[in-house]
TORDRENDREN-96644 format. One record per residue: x, y, z of N, C-alpha, C in turn. Coordinates in steps of 0.1 Angstrom, whole numbers, plus 5000, padded with zeros to 4 digits. Layout:
! residues N
XYZXYZXYZ/...
END
This chain:
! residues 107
835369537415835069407412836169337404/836569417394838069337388839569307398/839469367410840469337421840169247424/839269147424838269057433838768927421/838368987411838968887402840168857402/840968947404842268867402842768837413/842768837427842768787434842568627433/840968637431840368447428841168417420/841368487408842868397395843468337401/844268427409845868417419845668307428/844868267436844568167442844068047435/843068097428842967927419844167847414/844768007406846367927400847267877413/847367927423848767897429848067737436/846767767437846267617442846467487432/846167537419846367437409847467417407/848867477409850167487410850367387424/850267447441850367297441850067227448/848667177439848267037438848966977429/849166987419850066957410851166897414/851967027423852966937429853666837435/851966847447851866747454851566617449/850966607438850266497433851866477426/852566527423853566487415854466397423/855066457435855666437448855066287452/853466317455853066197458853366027447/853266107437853165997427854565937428/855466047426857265997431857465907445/856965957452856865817463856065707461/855065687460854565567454855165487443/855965537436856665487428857765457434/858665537443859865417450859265367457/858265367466857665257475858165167472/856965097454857064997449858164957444/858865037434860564957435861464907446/860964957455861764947465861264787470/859764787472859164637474859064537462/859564607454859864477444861064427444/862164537448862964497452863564387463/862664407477862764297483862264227482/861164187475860264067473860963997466/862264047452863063967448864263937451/865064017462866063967474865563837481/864263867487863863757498863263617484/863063627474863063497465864163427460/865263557460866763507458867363437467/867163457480867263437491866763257497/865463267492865163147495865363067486/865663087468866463017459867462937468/868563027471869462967477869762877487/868662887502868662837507868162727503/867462677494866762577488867862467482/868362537473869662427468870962447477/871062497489871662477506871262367509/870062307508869162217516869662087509/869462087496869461997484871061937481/871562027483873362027487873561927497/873161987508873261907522872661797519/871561717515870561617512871661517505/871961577496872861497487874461457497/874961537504876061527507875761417517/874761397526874361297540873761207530/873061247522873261067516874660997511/875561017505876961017499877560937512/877561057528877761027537877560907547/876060877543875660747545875960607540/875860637528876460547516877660477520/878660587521880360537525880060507541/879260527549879260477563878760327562/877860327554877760177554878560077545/879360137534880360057533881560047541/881760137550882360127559881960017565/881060027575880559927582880859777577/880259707563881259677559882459597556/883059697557884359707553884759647569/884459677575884659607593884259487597/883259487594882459397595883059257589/883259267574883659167565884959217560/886759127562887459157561887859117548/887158987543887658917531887358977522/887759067510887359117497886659057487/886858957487885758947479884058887485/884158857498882558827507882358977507/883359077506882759197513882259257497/882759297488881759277471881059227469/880659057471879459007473878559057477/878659117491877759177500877359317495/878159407491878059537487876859487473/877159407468876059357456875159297458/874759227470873859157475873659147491/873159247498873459277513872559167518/871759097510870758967521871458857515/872058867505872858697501873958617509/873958767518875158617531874558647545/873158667544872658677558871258557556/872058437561871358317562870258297570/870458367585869858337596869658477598/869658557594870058707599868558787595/868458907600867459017587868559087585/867959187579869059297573868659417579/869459477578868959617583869959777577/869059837571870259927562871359817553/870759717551871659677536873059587548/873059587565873759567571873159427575/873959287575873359177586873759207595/872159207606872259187619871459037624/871858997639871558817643870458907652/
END
């Protein structure tokens, strides 16, 4: 009967040994999992930071772009410097008969 016993020891122990391990093992993976997904969750937020003021960059630069296109216009349009300052300061004050359109007189 005491061979019996130690037998069951020897087995209980090596079983509680590993489980142990495994649970250890396991717990070390679940733990990079999540660094690992916090990790991309804050790549892909970095990510779209960027693209965001990408967007806001661009927004700003086509308006700039528009701005000088219509002084351009303009600038073509109206050769005299000082009718064409007037205008840039008051785009409906020399369109008599006209509407305006973008700040431009059209007939």
């Amino acid at each position: 009967m005491g061979d019996n016993t130690v037998w069951i020891a020897g087995i209980t122990g090596a079983t509680a040994i590993v489980s142990g391990w495994l649970t250890s093992r396991s717990g070390a993976r679940a733990l990079r999992y999540q660094t690992d997904s916090a990790a991309r969750s804050r790549r892909e937020e970095q990510q779209l930071e960027r693209q965001r003021a990408a967007y806001a960059t661009l927004i700003e630069h086509i308006h700039t772009v528009g701005a000088l296109h219509g002084e351009a216009q303009l600038a073509v349009a109206e050769p005299d410097p000082q009718l064409r300052a007037d205008q840039a300061r008051d785009p409906s004050a020399s369109c008599h008969d006209s509407t305006t359109v973008s700040g431009l007189c059209t007939t």
